[in-house]
Each structure stands twice: as structure tokens, then as C-alpha cells.
C-alpha positions as CSV (number, residue, x, y, z in Angstrom):
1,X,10.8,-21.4,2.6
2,X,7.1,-21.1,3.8
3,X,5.8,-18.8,6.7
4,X,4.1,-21.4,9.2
5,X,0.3,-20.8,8.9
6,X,-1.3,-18.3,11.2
7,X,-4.3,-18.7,12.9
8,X,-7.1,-15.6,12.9
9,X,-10.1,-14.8,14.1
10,X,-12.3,-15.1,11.3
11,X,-14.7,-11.9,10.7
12,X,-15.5,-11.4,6.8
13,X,-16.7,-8.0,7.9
14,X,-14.5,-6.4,10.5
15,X,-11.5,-7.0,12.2
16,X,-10.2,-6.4,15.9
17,X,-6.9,-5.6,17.0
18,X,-6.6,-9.1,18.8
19,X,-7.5,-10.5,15.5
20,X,-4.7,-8.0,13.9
21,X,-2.2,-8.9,17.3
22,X,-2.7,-12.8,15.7
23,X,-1.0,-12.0,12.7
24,X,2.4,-10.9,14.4
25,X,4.3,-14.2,13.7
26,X,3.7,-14.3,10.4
27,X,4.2,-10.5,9.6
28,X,7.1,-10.9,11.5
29,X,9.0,-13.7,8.9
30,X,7.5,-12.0,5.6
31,X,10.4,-10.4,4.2
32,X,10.1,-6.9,2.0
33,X,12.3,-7.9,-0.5
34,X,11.8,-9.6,-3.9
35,X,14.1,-12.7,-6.3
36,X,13.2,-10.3,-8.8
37,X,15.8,-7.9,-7.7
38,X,16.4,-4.5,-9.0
39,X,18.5,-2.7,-6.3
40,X,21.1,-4.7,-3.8
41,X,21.4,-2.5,-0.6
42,X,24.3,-2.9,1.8
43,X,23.9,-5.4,4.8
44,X,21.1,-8.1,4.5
45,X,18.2,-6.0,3.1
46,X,17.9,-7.1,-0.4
47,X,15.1,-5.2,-1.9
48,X,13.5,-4.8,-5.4
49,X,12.7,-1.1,-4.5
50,X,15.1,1.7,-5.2
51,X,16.7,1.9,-2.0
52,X,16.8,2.9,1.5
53,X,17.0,6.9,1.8
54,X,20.3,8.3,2.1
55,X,21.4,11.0,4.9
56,X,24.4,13.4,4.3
57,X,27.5,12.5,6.5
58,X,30.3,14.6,5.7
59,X,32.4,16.5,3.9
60,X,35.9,15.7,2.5
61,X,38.3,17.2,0.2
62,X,37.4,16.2,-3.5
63,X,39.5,12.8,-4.9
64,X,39.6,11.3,-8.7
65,X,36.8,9.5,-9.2
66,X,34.5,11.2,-7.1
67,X,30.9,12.1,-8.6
68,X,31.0,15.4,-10.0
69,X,27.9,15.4,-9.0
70,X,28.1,15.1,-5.4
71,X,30.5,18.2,-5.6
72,X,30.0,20.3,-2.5
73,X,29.6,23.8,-4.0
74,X,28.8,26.1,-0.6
75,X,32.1,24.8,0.5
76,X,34.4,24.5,-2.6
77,X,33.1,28.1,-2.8
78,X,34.6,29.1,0.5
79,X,37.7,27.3,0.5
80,X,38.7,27.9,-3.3
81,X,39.2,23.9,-3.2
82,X,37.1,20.8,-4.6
83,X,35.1,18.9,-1.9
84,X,32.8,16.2,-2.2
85,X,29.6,15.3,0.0
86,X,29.9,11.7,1.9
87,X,26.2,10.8,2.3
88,X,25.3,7.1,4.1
89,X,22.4,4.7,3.8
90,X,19.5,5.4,6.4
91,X,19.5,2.3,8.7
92,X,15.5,3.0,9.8
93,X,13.7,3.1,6.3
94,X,10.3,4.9,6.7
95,X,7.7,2.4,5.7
96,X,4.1,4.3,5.1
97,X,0.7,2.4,4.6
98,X,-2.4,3.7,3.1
99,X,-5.0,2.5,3.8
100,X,-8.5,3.2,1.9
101,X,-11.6,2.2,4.1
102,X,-14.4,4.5,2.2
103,X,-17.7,3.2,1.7
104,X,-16.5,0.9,-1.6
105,X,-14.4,-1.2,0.7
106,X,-16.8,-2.8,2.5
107,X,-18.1,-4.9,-0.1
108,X,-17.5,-8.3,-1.0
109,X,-19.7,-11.6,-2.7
110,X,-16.9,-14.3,-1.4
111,X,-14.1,-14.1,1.3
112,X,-13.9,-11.0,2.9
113,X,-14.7,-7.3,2.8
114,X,-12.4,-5.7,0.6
115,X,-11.7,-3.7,3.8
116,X,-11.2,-6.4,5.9
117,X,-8.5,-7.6,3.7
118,X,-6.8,-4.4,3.4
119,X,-6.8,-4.3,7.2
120,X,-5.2,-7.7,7.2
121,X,-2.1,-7.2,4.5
122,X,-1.6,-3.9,6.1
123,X,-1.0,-5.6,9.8
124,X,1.3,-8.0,8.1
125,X,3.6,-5.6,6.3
126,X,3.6,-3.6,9.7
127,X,4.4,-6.4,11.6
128,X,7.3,-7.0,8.7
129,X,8.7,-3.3,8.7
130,X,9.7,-3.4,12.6
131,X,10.9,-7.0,12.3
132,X,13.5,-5.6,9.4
133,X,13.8,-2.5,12.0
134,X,12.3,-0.2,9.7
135,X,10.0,3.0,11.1
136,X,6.3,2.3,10.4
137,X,3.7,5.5,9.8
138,X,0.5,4.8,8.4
139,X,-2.6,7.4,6.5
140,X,-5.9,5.3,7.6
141,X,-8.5,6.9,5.4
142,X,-12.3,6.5,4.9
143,X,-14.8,9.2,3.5
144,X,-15.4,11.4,6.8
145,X,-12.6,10.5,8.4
146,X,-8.6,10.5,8.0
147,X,-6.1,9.2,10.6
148,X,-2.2,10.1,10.3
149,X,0.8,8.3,12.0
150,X,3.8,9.4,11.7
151,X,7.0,6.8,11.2
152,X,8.2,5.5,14.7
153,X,9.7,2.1,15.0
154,X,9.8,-0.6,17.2
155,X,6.4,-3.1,18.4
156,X,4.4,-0.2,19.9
157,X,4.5,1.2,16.6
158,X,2.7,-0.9,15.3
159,X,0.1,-1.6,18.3
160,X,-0.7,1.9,17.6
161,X,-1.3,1.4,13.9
162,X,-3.3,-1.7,14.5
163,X,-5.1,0.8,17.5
164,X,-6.2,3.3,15.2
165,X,-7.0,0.7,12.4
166,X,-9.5,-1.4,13.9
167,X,-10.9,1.3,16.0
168,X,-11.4,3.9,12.9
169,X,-14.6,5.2,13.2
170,X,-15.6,3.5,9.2
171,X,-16.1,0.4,10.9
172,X,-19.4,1.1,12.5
173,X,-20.4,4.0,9.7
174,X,-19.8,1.4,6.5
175,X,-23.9,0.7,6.0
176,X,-24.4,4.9,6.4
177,X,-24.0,7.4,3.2
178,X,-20.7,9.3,2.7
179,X,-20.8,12.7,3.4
180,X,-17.9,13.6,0.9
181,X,-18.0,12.4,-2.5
182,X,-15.7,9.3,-2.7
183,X,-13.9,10.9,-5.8
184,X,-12.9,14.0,-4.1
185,X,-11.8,11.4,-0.7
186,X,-9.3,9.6,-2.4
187,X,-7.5,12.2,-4.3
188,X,-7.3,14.5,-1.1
189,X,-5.6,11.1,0.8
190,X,-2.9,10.6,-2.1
191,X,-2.3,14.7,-2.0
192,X,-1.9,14.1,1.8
193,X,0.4,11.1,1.4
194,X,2.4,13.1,-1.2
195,X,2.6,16.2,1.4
196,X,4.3,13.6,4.5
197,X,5.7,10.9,2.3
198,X,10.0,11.8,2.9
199,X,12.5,10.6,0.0
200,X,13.6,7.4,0.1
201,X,10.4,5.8,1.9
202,X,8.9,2.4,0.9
203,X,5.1,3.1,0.4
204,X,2.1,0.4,0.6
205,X,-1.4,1.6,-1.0
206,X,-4.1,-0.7,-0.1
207,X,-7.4,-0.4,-1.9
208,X,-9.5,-0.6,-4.9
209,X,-8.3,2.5,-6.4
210,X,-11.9,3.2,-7.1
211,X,-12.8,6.5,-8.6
212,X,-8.7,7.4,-8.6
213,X,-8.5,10.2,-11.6
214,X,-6.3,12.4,-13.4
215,X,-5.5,14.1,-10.3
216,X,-4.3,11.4,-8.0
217,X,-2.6,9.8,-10.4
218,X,-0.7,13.0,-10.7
219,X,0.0,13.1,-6.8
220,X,1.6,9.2,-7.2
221,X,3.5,10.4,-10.4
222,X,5.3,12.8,-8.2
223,X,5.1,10.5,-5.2
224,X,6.7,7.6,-7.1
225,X,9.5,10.0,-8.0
226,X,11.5,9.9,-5.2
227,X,9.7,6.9,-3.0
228,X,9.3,2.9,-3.8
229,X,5.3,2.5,-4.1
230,X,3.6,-0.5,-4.1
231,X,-0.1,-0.9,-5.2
232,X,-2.5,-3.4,-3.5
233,X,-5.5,-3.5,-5.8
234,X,-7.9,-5.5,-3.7
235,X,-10.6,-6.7,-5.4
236,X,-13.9,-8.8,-5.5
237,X,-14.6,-11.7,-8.0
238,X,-18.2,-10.0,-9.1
239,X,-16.1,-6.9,-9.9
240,X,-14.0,-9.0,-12.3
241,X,-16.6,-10.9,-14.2
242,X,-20.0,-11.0,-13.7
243,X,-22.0,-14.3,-12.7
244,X,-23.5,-16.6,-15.7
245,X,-26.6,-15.1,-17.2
246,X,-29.4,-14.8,-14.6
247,X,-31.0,-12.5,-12.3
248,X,-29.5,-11.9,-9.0
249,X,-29.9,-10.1,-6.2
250,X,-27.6,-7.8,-4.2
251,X,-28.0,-6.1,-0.6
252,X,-25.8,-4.2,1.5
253,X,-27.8,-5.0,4.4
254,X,-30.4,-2.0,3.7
255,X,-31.4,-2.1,0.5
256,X,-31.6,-4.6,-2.7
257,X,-30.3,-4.2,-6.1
258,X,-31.7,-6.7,-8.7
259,X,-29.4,-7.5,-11.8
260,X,-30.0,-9.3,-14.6
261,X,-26.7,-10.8,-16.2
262,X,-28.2,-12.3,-19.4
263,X,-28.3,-8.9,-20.9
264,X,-25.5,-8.3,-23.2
265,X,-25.3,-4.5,-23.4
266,X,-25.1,-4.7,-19.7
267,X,-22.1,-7.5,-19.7
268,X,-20.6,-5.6,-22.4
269,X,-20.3,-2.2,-20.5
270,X,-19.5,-3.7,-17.3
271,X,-16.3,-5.8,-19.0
272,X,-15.8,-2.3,-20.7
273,X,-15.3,-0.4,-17.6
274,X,-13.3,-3.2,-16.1
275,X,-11.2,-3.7,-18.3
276,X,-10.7,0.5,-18.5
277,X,-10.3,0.5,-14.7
278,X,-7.2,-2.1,-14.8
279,X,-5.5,-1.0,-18.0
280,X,-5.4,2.4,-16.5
281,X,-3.8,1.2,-13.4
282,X,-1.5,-0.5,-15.1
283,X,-0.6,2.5,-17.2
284,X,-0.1,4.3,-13.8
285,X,2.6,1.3,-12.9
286,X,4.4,1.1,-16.1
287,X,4.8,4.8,-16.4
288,X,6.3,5.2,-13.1
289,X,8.0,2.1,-12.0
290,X,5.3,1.2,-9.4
291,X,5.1,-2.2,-8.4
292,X,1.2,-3.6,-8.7
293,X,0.2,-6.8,-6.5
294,X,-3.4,-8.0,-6.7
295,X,-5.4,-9.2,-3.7
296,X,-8.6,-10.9,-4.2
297,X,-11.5,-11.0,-1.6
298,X,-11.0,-14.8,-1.5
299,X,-7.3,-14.8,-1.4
300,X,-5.5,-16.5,1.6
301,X,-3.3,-13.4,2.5
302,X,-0.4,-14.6,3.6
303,X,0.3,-17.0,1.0
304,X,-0.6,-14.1,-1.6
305,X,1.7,-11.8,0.1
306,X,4.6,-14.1,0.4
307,X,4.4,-14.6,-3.6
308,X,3.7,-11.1,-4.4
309,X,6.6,-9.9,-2.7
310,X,9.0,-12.6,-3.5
311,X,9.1,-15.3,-1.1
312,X,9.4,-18.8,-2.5
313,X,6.3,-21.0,-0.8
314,X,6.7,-24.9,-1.0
């Protein structure tokens, strides 16, 4: 199967919310759910995540072969007789999407802004969690400013993420200094994602992880405990490998930075701290079951996303 390409208002460093609107027909056929699966829910949502939440129903007298575990104790207490809790599958899953847009994001040497591509993946799964009927919240985060949206489901939920997306306040501040220090931003936005993130939700975090430490990864640890995470690490191609030897310039509109790529020690510490930065990602996957999809700056994003999460392209 292949999603029929979508056409979008090219900006490599912004987007709108028509541009965002554009993407609703093929957000709306990308399915959350993986060949590779892992977890086979009831009815037609076939997911490689744990599982839909699950809600307590009722109460019945204990049978054999019950889980002992599901044992009702208040009530066994008060009647002097076994009973078991009933519990059923959620039928609105809360999807949640994180979105970084600190000063980092805006960067990019081919394709898009990092940001701009976050923005873009993060329309399409939102578009895809009220096709599949799920309730859509969303943490839009940049250094001086953090937007929160509760899960609500339906098409108006996600005009309003798309709303406060592409009219956060980063999009006109990205060429101005952070007030707050990046490394304190980003733990604070997994500590607040940890504090609204319910059991049983299906969570998207979009961004270059950049300057993630000990404490974060701490937050997802606990996060990833009771909730299915996925980790978009969008990327540039000069942040994966430097250019051949030479000297180059770079400008983020205001000021220059010269490099000079035929210096080893320089090549050598920047694979170094590369090859740190991924490795400790993927550390933070294995240990806790998250499920890590790259997204480069050049990447066509709905093809990426369609092989990503499972979808077989032609």
C-alpha cells in the first residue's frame, strides 16, 4: 500500500497552519501500527506498542482461572467471598506529542529546519490519531515558552494543535538568544510530560534530543514504564558527518562561524561526540523498550513515516 503523495507548501524555515491543514489526507491514511508486531489489541487496531489503556468495569464473584492478581481485595474483604475486577480496553487512546522547538531546532544545511520537520511529522501523526479515533494532546516546547493541550479527539483537536504549533511564539524568536539554558529546557519539558502523560498513552517525542542528560532520561525511564514512547531523532546531515576537508563557512543569519574540516583533532572529536550522542540514545531505547525512528533534514516525511512505523510503500 502507498499513501498518495501530498502536496505542501514548501517553507524550509517555517510552517503555517494551511501548510499543516495540507497534510490532513495523508495523516489521515498513515496507520499507528507496525508488521513488526509485539501486542495484537482487540478490534482493528494492531499496534507494536503495549496496548491501549485499560479502565475498570466491574466487579464479579471470583471464578477458576481468574488472575489472582486482579483479585478485588476491598470487596472480598467485605463480603468474606473471592471477587475479581472486570477491567475493559479504552476505546479513545490518548496520543501525546512533544514537540521541541528550542533554539537547536532551527538549524539545518539541506532540506528543512529540524523544526520545520518536527512541525510536519507531528501534523501527520495528529492527523493519524483522530483518523484511528484516538484523543490527541500535545506539549509544544521551545526555550521561553511551553504550550500544553490536553487530549480531546475529533478534527478540532487537531486544528487546535496545528493552531498553537505554527503560531508558537519560537517561530519569530528562533535568530534571538535563549533566555533559559537549553539543558535546563528540555529536562523541565520531559518532567512536565511525565507529570500529564496517563497510563496506557501512546507518546511521540520529536526533536534532536540535544543536551538530554541523566535527568531526563530518568523522567522517560519512568515515563516509558507505563506508556508506549516513540523517539523522533531529527537530525541534520552536517551533524552526522562533517563535509570533506576544507574550510567552510556557517551563518545563522547574524553571525558567521568559520570551520576548517581538514583538521583531524577537530574530525576526531566531533565523530566522538556523535557517535556518544547516538549510542546513548540508543541505550535509553534498549533499556526501556522505546521505539527510535530517525528523521533526517532531507527526508521526504511521509514516505519516512510510513516505513518507520510499519507501512509497506511500493
Amino acid at each position: 500500500m502507498s499513501i498518495p503523495a501530498t502536496h505542501v507548501t514548501e517553507n524550509p524555515t517555517r510552517v503555517t497552519a494551511q501548510s499543516l491543514i495540507e497534510l490532513a489526507r495523508a495523516g489521515e491514511q498513515l496507520p499507528l501500527r507496525s508488521v513488526n508486531l509485539r501486542a495484537l489489541n482487540s478490534g482493528l487496531y494492531v499496534s507494536p506498542f503495549k496496548g491501549r489503556g485499560m479502565e475498570f468495569d466491574e466487579t464479579r464473584p471470583y471464578q477458576p482461572g481468574d488472575d489472582i492478581r486482579s483479585l478485588d481485595w476491598k470487596v472480598t474483604a467485605r463480603t468474606g467471598k473471592a471477587h475479581t475486577k472486570l477491567f475493559r480496553e479504552e476505546r479513545e487512546r490518548p496520543v501525546l506529542l512533544w514537540v521541541d522547538l528550542r533554539k537547536s531546532m532551527f538549524f539545518a544545511t539541506r532540506g528543512v529546519y529540524k523544526s520545520v520537520m518536527a512541525a510536519r511529522a507531528s501534523a501527520l501523526l495528529a492527523w493519524s490519531t483522530a483518523a484511528h479515533g484516538d484523543r490527541l494532546g500535545g506539549l509544544i516546547f521551545s526555550d521561553d515558552t511551553h504550550r500544553e493541550l490536553p487530549p480531546k479527539n475529533g478534527r478540532g483537536a487537531v486544528l487546535r494543535f496545528i493552531q498553537s504549533l505554527s503560531h508558537h511564539p519560537a517561530w519569530d524568536q528562533n535568530g534571538a538568544p535563549p533566555s533559559a539554558p537549553q539543558a535546563d529546557t528540555v529536562q523541565h519539558a520531559v518532567l512536565r510530560l511525565r507529570n500529564v502523560a496517563r497510563p496506557g498513552s501512546l507518546i511521540f517525542l520529536l526533536s534532536d534530543f540535544r543536551h538530554l542528560n541523566e535527568q531526563g532520561e530518568s523522567h522517560l525511564n519512568q515515563i516509558a514504564r507505563h506508556n508506549d514512547v516513540v523517539l523522533v531523532h531529527i537530525s541534520d546531515p552536517l551533524e552526522n558527518r562533517l563535509p570533506p576537508p576544507g574550510r567552510y563557512r556557517l551563518s545563522d543569519g547574524e553571525r558567521i562561524l568559520s570551520i576548517d574540516t581538514a583538521d583531524r583533532h577537530l574530525r576526531e572529536h566531533y565523530e566522538q561526540r556523535r557517535r556518544e550522542h547516538l549510542e546513548r540514545l540508543q541505550r535509553l531505547c534498549g533499556r526501556n523498550r522505546i521505539f527510535m525512528l530517525p528523521l533526517g533534514t532531507q527526508d521526504h516525511v511521509v514516505h519516512k513515516l510510513q516505513t518507520g512505523l510499519g507501512l509497506r510503500t511500493k
